[in-house]
C-alpha positions as CSV (number, residue, x, y, z in Angstrom):
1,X,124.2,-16.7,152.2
2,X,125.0,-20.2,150.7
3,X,128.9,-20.2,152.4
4,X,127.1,-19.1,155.3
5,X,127.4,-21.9,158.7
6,X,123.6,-22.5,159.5
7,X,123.3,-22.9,163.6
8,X,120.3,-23.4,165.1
9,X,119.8,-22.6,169.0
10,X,116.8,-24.4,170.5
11,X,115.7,-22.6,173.2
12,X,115.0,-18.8,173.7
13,X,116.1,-18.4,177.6
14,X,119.4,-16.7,179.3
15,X,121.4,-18.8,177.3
16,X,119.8,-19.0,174.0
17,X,119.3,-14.9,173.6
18,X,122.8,-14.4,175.2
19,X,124.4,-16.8,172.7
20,X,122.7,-15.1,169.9
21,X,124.0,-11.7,171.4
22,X,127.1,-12.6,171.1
23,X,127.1,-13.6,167.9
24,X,124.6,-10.7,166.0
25,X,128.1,-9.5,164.5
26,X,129.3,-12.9,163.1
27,X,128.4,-12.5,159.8
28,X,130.0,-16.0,158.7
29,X,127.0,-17.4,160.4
30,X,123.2,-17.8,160.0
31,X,121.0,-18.3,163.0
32,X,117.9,-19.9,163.2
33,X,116.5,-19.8,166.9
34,X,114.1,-22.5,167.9
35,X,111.5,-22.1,170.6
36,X,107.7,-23.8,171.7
37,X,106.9,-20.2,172.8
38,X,107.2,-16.6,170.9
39,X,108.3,-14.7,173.5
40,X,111.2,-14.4,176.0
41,X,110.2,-14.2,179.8
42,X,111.9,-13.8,183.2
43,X,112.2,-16.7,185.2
44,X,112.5,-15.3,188.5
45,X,109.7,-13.2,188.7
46,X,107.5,-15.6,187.7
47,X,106.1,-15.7,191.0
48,X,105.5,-12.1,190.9
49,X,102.7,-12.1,188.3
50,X,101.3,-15.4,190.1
51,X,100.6,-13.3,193.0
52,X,99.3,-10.6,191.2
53,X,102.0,-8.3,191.4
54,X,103.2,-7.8,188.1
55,X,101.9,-8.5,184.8
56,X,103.3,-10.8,182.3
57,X,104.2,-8.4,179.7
58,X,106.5,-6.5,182.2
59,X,108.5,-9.8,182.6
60,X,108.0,-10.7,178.5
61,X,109.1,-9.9,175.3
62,X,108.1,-11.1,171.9
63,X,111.4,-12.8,170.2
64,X,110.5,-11.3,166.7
65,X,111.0,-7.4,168.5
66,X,113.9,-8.8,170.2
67,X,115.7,-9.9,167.1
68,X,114.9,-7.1,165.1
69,X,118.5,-5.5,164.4
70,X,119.8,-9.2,164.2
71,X,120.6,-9.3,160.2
72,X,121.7,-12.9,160.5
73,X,118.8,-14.4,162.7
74,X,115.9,-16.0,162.1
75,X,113.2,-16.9,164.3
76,X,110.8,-20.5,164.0
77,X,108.2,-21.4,166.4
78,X,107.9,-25.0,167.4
79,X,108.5,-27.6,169.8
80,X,111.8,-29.7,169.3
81,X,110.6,-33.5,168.6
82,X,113.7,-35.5,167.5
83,X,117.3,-34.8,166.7
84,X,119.4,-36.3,163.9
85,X,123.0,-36.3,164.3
86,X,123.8,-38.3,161.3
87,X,121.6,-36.3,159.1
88,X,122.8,-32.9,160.9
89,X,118.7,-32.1,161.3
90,X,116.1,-31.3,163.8
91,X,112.3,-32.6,163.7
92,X,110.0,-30.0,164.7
93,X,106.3,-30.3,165.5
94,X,105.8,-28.6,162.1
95,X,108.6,-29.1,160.1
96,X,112.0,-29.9,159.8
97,X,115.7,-27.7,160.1
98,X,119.0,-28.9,158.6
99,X,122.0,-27.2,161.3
100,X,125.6,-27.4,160.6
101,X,126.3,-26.3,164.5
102,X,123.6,-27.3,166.5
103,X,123.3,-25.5,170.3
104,X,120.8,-27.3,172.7
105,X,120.0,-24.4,175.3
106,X,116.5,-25.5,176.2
107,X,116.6,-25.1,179.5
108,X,114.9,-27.5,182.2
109,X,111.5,-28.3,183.6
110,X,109.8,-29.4,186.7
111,X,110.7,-32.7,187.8
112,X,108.0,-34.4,190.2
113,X,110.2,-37.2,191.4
114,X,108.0,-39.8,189.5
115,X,104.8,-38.9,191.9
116,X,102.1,-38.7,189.7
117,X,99.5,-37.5,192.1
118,X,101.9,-34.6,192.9
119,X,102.5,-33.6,188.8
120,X,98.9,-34.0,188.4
121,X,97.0,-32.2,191.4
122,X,99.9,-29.7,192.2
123,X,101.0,-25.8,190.9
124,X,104.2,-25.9,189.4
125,X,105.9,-22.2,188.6
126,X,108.0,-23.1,185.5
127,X,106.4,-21.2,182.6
128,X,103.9,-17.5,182.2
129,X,101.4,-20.6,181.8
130,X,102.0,-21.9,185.4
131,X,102.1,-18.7,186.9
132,X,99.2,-17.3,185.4
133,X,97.4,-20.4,185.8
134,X,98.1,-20.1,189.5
135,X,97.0,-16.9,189.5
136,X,93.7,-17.7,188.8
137,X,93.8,-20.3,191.2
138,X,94.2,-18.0,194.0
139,X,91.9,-15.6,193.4
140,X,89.2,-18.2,192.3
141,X,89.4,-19.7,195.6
142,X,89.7,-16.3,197.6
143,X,86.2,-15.8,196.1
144,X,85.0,-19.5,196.2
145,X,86.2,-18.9,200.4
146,X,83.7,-15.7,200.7
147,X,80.7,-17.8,199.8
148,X,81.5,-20.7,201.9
149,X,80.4,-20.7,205.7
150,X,82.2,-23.8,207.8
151,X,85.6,-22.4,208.7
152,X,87.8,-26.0,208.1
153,X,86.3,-25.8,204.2
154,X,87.7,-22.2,204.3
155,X,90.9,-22.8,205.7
156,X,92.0,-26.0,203.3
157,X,90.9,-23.7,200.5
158,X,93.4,-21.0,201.9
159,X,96.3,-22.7,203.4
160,X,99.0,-22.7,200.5
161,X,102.0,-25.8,200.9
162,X,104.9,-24.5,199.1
163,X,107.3,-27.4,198.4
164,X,111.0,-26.0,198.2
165,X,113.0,-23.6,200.0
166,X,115.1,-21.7,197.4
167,X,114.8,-19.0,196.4
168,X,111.3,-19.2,194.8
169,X,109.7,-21.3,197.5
170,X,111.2,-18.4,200.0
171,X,110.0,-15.5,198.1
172,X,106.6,-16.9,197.3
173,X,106.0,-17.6,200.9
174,X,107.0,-14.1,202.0
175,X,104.7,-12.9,199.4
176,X,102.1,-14.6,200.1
177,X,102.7,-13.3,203.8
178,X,102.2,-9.7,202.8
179,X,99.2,-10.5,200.8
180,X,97.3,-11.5,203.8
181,X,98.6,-8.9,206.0
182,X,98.0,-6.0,203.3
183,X,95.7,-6.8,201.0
184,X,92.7,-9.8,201.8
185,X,91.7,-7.6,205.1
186,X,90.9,-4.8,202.2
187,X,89.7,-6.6,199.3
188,X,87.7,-9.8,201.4
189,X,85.5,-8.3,204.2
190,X,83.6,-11.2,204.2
191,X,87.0,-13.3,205.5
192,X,87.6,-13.2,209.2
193,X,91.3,-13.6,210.1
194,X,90.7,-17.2,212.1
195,X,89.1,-18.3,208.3
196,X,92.8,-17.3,206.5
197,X,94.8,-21.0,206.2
198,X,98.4,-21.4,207.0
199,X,101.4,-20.6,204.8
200,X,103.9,-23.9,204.8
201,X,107.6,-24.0,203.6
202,X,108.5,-27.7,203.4
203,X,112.1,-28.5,202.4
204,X,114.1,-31.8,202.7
205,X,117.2,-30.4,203.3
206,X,118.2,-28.9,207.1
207,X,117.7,-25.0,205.7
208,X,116.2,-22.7,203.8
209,X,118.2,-21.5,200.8
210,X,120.5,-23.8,201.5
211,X,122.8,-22.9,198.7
212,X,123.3,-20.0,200.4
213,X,125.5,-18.5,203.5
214,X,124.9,-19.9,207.1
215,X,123.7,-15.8,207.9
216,X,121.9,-15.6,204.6
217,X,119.8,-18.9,205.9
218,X,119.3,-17.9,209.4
219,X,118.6,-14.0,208.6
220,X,115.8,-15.4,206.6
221,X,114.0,-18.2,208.3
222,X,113.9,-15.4,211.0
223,X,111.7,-13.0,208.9
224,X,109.5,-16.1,207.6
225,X,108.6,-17.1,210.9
226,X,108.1,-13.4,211.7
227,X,106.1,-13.1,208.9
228,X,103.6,-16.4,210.2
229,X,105.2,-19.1,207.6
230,X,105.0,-22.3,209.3
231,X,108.6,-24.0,208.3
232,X,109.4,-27.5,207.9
233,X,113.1,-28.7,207.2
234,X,114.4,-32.3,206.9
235,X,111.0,-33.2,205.2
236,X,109.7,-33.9,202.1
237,X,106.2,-33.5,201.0
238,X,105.3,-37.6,199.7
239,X,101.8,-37.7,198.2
240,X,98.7,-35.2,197.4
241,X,95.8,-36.2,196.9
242,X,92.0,-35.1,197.8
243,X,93.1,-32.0,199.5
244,X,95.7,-33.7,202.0
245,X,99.2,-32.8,201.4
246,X,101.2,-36.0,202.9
247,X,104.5,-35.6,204.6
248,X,107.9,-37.9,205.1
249,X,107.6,-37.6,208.7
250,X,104.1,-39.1,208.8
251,X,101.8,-35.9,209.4
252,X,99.5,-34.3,206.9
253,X,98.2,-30.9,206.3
254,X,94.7,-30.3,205.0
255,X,95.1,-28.0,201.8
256,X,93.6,-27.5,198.5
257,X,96.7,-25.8,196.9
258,X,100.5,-27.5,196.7
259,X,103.0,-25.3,194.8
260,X,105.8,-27.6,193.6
261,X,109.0,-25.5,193.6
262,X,111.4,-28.6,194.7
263,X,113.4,-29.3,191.6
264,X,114.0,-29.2,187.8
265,X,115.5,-31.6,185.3
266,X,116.7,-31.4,182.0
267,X,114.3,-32.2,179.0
268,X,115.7,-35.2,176.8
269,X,115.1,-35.4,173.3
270,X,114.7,-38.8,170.9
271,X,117.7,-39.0,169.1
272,X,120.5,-38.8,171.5
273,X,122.2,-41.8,173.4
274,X,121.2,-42.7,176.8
275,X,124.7,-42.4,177.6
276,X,124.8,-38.6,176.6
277,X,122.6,-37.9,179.5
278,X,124.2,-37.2,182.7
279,X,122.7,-36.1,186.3
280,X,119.6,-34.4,186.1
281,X,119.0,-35.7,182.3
282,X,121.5,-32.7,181.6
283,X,123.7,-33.4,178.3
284,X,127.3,-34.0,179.1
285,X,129.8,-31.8,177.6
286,X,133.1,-31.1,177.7
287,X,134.5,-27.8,179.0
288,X,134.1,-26.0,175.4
289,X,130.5,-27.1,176.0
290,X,130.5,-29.4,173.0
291,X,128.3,-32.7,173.6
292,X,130.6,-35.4,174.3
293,X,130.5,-37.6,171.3
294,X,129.3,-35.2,168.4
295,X,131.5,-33.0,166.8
296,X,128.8,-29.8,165.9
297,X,126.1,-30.2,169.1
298,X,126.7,-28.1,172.0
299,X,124.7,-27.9,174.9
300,X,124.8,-24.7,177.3
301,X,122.4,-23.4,180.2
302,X,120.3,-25.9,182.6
303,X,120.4,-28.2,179.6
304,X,124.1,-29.1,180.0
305,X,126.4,-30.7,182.6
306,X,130.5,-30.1,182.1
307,X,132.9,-32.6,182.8
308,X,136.0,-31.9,183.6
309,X,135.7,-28.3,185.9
310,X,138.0,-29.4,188.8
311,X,136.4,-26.8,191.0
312,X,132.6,-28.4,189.7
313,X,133.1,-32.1,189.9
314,X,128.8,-32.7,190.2
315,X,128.1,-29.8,187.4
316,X,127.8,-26.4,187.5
317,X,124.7,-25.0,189.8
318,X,121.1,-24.4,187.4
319,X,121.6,-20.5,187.6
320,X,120.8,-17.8,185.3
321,X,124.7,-16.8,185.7
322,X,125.9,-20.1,184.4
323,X,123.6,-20.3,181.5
324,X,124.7,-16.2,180.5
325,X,128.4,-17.2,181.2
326,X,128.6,-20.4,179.1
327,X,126.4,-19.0,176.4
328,X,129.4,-15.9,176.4
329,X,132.6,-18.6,176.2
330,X,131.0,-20.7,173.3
331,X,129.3,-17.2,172.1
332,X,133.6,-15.9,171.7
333,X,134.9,-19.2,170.6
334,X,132.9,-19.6,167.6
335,X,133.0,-16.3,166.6
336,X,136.7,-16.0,166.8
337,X,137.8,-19.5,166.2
338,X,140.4,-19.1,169.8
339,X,139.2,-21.8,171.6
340,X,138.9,-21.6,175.4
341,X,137.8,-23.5,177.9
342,X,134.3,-22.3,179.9
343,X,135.6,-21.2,183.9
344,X,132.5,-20.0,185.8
345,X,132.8,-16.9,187.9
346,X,130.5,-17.0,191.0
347,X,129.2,-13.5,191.0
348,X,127.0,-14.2,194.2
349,X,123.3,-15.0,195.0
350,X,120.3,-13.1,196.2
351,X,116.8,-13.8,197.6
352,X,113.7,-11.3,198.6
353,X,111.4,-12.0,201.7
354,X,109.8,-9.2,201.7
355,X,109.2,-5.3,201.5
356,X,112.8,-3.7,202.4
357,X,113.6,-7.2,203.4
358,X,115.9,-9.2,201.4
359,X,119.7,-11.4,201.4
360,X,122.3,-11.1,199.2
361,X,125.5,-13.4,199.3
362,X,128.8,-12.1,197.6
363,X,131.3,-14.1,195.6
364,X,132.0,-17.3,197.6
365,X,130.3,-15.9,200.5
366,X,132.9,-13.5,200.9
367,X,129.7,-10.8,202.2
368,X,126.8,-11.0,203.4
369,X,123.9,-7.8,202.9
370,X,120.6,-8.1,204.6
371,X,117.6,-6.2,204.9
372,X,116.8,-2.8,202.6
373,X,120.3,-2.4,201.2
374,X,119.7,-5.9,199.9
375,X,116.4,-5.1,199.1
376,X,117.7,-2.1,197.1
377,X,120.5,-4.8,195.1
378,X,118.1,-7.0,194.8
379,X,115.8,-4.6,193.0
380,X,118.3,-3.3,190.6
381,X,119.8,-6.5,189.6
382,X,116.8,-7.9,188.4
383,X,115.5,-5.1,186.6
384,X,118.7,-4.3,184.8
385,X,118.4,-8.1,183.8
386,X,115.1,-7.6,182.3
387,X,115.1,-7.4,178.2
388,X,114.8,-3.9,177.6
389,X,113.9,-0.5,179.0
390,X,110.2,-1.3,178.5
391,X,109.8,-4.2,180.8
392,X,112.5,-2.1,182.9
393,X,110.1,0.8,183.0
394,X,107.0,-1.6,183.7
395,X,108.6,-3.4,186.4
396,X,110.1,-0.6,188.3
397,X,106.6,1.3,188.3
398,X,104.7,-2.2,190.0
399,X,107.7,-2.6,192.6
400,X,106.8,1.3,193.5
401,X,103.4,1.5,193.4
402,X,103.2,-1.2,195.9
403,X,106.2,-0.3,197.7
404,X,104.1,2.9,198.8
405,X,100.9,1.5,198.5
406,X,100.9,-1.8,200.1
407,X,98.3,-3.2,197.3
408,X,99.1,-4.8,193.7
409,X,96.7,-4.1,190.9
410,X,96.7,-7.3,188.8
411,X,94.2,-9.5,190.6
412,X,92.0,-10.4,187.6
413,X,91.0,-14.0,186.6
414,X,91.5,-14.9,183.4
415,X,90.8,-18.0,181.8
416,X,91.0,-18.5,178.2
417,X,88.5,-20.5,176.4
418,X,89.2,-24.5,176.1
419,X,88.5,-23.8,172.1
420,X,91.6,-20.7,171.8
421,X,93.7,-23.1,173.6
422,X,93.2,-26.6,171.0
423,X,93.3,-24.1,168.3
424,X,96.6,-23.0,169.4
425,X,97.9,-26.1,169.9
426,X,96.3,-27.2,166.3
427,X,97.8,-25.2,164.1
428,X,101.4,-24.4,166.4
């Protein structure tokens, strides 16, 4: 073990775990993995167990299960503080690590524009933490609604602003859609129709997913407005505060509930250079993915912007597919010592709106599938991406049930006690 290479990987996501895959054979290297969080979730289903309709062990795994048959990793939990190139060590909120490799793939979080009101009074959908915490949030005021008796109190209550039109902002809104078509009729008899709020889609930009195709974007602002989401394009939401969700072009909309799903950035960390940060506080590397100016710190995933792709002059999109990819190419390099610079193969996009209703986008936009046949892709894709057959199993059997029976079966609040969550924090 002592001529072993120590790398540590900060950061459990797509391109921590996929990194660590690659190199579970590598036996001329220990691993350490580094992460706030014990467990490995699921990014884009996150909104899923927000709305109630999946729970967040079917999009979770614990990383201890995960690394199991991994003979040369290790796991320790704890939040990166402060990195020390000239020392080759990390500074953890309970300890320390000495690397000889170090891999930043920690991913990115929600980035509020500097509007404090915004970060402080909205729902962001980053983390199980966010999603369960809006979860609760929506029930508690579908209940708080049933006891209230002027209408306007009832509708700011339920109208939901959902800032951002990718892919999460769409398929939040669409769920929401079904929700109150399917579900509040059933479970809320003491809500009239004319109390339910309004769904809003605000984007700045001239169309929904607009990284996507002009059919993907028109196919699906169709089906939004079909379903009753009230869109808004070429604005941006600019304050919220005391239940009044401000807008760039000057009107407001009276609602108790803003979900923030209009950008991410980069975390930064003490200990690099300002200069080392790039747009979107991503770390800049070089196309091998090594952090330009340090000779043993990578950075891969959402954490990392490459300079130098001819064909990605701004950085490589925030997707899960550039994260696996580059995690792969450094994965190889290092473990084979051939060194070869990171190309990324676009392998195509895909959103849900709905039941049987969903867009997919081929290479380059080369096709375009709509409706239940993307629906069906859509399905697959992500539960082949999940971490094992388990949360496979789990996720497949909630996407049936309410397939067939229009209804999801996790509407429980659940708040854990202010002590369980100091505690946590205390002794982390």
């Amino acid at each position: 073990m002592e001529n072993k290479k120590t790398i540590i990987v900060v950061g459990g996501g797509f391109a921590g775990l996929e990194f660590i895959n690659q190199l579970k054979q590598a036996h001329q290297y220990k691993i350490i993995l580094v992460d706030l969080n014990n467990y490995n979730f699921f990014p884009p289903l996150l909104y899923q167990v927000a709305a109630g309709f999946m729970e967040p062990s079917a999009i979770s795994y614990p990383f201890r299960k995960i690394l199991r048959k991994h003979d040369n990793v290790k796991f320790y939990m704890g939040e990166l503080q402060k990195v020390v190139p000239d020392e080759n060590k990390i500074i953890l909120s309970n300890g320390e690590l000495s690397y000889d490799i170090l891999v930043m793939a920690s991913g990115a979080e929600t980035n509020f524009f500097g509007n404090k009101n915004i970060e402080e009074n909205s729902l962001p959908m980053k983390t199980i933490s966010d999603a369960l915490a809006l979860r609760n949030v929506i029930f508690t005021r579908l209940e708080r609604a049933t006891r209230i008796q002027d209408p306007e109190r009832r509708k700011t209550l339920l109208s939901f602003v959902i800032a951002g039109a990718g892919p999460t902002g769409v398929e939040l809104s669409g769920l929401f859609s079904e929700m109150r078509s399917h579900i509040l009729e059933k479970d809320y008899p003491e809500l009239n129709p004319s109390d339910l709020g309004n769904i809003y889609l605000i984007d700045g930009q001239d169309a929904v997913l607009a990284a996507m195709s002009k059919k993907t974007q028109g196919y699906t602002y169709k089906n939004l407005k079909d379903y009753g989401v009230i869109i808004k394009l070429n604005t941006f939401v600019k304050d919220f505060k005391d239940d009044v969700v401000s807008l760039s072009d000057n009107t407001e909309i009276h609602s108790r509930n803003l979900i923030w799903a209009a950008g991410i950035s980069a975390r930064t960390f003490e200990g690099f250079k300002e200069e080392n940060y790039g747009r979107g506080k991503r770390l800049k590397t070089n196309t091998f993915n090594l952090v330009e100016g340090y000779k043993n710190i990578y950075a891969i995933g959402d954490t990392s912007i490459v300079i130098g792709d001819k064909n990605y002059p701004g950085g490589h999109p925030q997707l899960a597919q550039v994260a696996i990819q580059q995690a792969k190419s450094l994965g190889k390099n290092l473990k084979n010592n051939t060194w070869e610079p990171f190309k990324y193969t676009d392998k195509g996009s895909m959103a849900i709106i709905g039941s049987n209703k969903a867009v997919t986008d081929g290479p380059d936009h080369k096709f375009f599938l709509k409706g239940f046949i993307a629906w069906c892709v859509w399905i697959f894709v992500h539960i082949m991406s999940l971490v094992n057959f388990r949360n496979r199993m789990r996720a497949f059997y909630d996407w049936m049930g309410y397939y067939i029976n229009k209804d999801q079966s996790f509407r429980m609040i659940i708040r854990p006690k202010e002590k369980v969550k100091v505690e946590s924090k205390k002794h982390l």
